[in-house]
N, C-alpha and C positions, 0 to 999 in steps of 0.2 A: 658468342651467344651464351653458352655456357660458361665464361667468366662472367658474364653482366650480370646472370641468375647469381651465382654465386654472392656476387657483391652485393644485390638484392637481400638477400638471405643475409648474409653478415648484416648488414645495417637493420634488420629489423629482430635481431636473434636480440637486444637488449630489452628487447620489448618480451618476446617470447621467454626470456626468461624469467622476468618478472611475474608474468603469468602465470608460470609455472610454480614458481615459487611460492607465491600468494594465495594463489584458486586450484590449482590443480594439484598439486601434493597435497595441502591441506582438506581436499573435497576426498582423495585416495586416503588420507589417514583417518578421516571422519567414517569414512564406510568398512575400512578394516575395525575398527574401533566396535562398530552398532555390531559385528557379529564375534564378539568378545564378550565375555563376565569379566569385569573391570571394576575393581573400587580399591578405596584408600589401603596400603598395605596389604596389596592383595595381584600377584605377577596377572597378567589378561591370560583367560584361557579362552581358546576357541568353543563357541557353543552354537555358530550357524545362525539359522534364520528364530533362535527363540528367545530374542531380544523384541524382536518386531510379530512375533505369535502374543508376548506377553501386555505387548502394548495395546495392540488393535484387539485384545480381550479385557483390556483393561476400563472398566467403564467411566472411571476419571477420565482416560483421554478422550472417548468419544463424546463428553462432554466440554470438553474444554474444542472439540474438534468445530462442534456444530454451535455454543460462540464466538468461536473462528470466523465462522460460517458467516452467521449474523453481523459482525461486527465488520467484514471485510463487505460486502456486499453494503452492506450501508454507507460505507463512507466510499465507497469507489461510485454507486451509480450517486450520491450527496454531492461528491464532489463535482462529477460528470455534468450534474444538472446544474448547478451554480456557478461553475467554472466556465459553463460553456451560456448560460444568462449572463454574465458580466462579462464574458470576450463579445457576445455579439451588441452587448449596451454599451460599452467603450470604444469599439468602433465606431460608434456613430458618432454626431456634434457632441460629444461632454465638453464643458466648461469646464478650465482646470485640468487636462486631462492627465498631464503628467503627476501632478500631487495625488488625483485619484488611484492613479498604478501604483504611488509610491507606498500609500497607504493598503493596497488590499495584498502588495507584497510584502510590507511588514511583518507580519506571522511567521514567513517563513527564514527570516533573520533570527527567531527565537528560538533556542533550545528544546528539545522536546522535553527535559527534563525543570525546565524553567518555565514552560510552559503549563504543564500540569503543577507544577509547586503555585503558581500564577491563578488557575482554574480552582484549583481545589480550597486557596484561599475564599475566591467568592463563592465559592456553592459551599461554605461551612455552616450548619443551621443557625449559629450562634452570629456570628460574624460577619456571616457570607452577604455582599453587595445582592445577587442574583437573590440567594434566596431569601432574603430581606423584600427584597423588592416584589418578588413573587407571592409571598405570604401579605404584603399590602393591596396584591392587584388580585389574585384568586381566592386567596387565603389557604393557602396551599404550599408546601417545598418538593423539592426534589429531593427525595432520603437515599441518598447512593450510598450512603456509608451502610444502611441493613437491607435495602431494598434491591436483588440482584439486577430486574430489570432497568431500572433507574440506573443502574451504575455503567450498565451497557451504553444506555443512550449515552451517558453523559461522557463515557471513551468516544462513540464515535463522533459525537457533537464535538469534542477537541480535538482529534482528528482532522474532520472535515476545516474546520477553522486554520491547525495548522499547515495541512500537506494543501488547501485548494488555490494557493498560489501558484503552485507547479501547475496543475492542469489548465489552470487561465492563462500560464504564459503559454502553454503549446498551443491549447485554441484559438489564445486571441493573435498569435501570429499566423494560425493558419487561415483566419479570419481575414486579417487586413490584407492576406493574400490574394483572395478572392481577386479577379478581376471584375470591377465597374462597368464595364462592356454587357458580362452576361447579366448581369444581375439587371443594368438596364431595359436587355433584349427582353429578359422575363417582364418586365413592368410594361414593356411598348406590347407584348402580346397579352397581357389581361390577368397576370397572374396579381393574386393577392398577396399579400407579402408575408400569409403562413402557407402561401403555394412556391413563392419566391423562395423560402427559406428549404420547404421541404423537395422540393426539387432542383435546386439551383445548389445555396449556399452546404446543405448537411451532406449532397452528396460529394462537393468539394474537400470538406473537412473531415468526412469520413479516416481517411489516414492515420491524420491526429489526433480523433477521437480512440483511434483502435489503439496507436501508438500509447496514448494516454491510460489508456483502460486497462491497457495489460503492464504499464510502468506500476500503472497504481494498484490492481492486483496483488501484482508480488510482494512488494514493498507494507501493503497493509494484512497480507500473511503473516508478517513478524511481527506483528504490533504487540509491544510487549510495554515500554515505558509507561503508556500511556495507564494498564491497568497493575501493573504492579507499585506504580509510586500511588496511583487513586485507591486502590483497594487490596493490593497484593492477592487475588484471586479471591476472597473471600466475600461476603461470608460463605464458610464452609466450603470454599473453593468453588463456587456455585458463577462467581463471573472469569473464570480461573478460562485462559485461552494457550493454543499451544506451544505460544512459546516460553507464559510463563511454567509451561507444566514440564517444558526442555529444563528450564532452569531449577525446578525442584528435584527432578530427576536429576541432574549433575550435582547440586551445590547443598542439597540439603539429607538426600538419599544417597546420593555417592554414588549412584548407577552409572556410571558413563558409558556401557553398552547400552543401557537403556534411551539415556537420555541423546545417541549419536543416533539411532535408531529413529527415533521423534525427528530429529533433524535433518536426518537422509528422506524420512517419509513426508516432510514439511517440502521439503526440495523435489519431491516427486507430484504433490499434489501443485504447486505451483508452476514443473513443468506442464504439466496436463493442461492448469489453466490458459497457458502464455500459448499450445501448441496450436487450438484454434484460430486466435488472435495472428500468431504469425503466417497463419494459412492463410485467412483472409486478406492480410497485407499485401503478403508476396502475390496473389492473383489479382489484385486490383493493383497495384503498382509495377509487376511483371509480366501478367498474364498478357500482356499483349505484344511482348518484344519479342524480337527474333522473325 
């Protein structure tokens, strides 16, 4: 028994090492790093927790925290709600139904850096397709280049556009999972089919909704491409979010105790997020074994 453990253990130590190598030394030098004074031509001297006193007193990051804020919460319940309107409208009779999926996962075959080079071409006031078209039908553009708000929408609306592939493919499989039978049995006892869905189908896919919500969480925590190639935080650093404000802190300030510190604190506000999400899982998909 104790050989087969052993043999267990060897065959899976290339995997553990990797891991190691990749996420786990690098997450240990990231956090040795935030409680350093670190910059260019300059040895790290230990300075404790006043990388992360200077940050969360720092009123740039609590602005860039609670665009964060905004910009992750829109495009996670955006996606939520669109991803999971088209997994349950492609379930049904669509005609065409394969070219349909082929097309709405398109998006997510494109670069996000290609993507926004793509977006920003049409929303140019001079040039731009959208806001050509908007200025003929409202008389009106979307000014994201001076206008901070506008420039938020217009991150999460590419966003949402790129990453809502992902979440229609986890819904609409946990969708077509559904079993036909219940869904039946709710139609022979009288249910309407937003009673059918709210009791029958949502609490089926509940899983893959939580599974989804908390993928997409974390992932639209770092959202950085989207607003540094659209706006580079500006103006005045006013659409500025926290990872571009990691990035000023390392690359332009030369802080890298600072800027490890944003990224340890970024890593913490996302575990926070992910903790509930995993509680809810493990009880609805555990809670009842043993």
């Amino acid at each position: 028994m104790h050989r087969l453990r052993a043999v267990h253990w060897l065959m899976i130590a290339p995997a553990h090492a990797l891991l190691a190598a990749f996420i786990l030394i690098p997450a240990v030098f990231v956090v040795w790093i935030s409680l350093q004074h670190w910059s260019y031509g300059r040895p790290p001297s230990f300075v404790g927790f006043a990388n992360y006193a200077a940050i969360l007193t720092d009123p740039q990051f609590w602005r860039a925290f609670w665009n964060t804020f905004l910009v992750t919460n829109a495009v996670v319940y955006g996606e939520l709600l669109l991803g999971l309107g088209l997994a349950l409208l492609i379930a049904g009779p669509v005609p065409g139904k394969k070219i349909v999926i082929s097309i709405l996962l398109a998006p997510y075959a494109i670069t996000e850096v290609s993507a926004v080079v793509m977006w920003r071409t049409m929303l140019e006031p001079d040039i731009g397709i959208i806001n050509w078209a908007l200025m003929r039908l409202v008389g009106g553009q979307i000014d994201w280049s001076a206008d901070p708000f506008d420039a938020l929408v217009v991150v999460s609306l590419l966003s949402i556009w790129h990453h809502v592939p992902f979440t229609f493919l986890i819904l609409y499989a946990a969708v077509v999972a559904i079993p036909n039978e219940l869904v039946e049995a709710a139609v022979v006892d009288g249910a309407s089919p937003w009673q059918g869905f709210w009791h029958v189908k949502l609490r089926l896919i509940l899983p893959a909704l939580l599974i989804a919500m908390m993928f997409r969480y974390i992932v639209a925590m770092r959202v950085f491409a989207e607003v540094w190639l659209l706006t580079e935080g500006g103006p005045a650093r006013l659409t500025e979010v926290l990872a571009v404000y990691l990035y000023r802190q390392a690359f332009k300030y030369h802080e890298f105790g600072g800027a490890a510190a944003t990224g340890v604190t970024m890593l913490v506000i996302s575990l926070l997020i992910a903790l509930p999400y995993l509680h809810q899982m493990q009880r609805r998909m555990f809670g009842h074994a043993g």
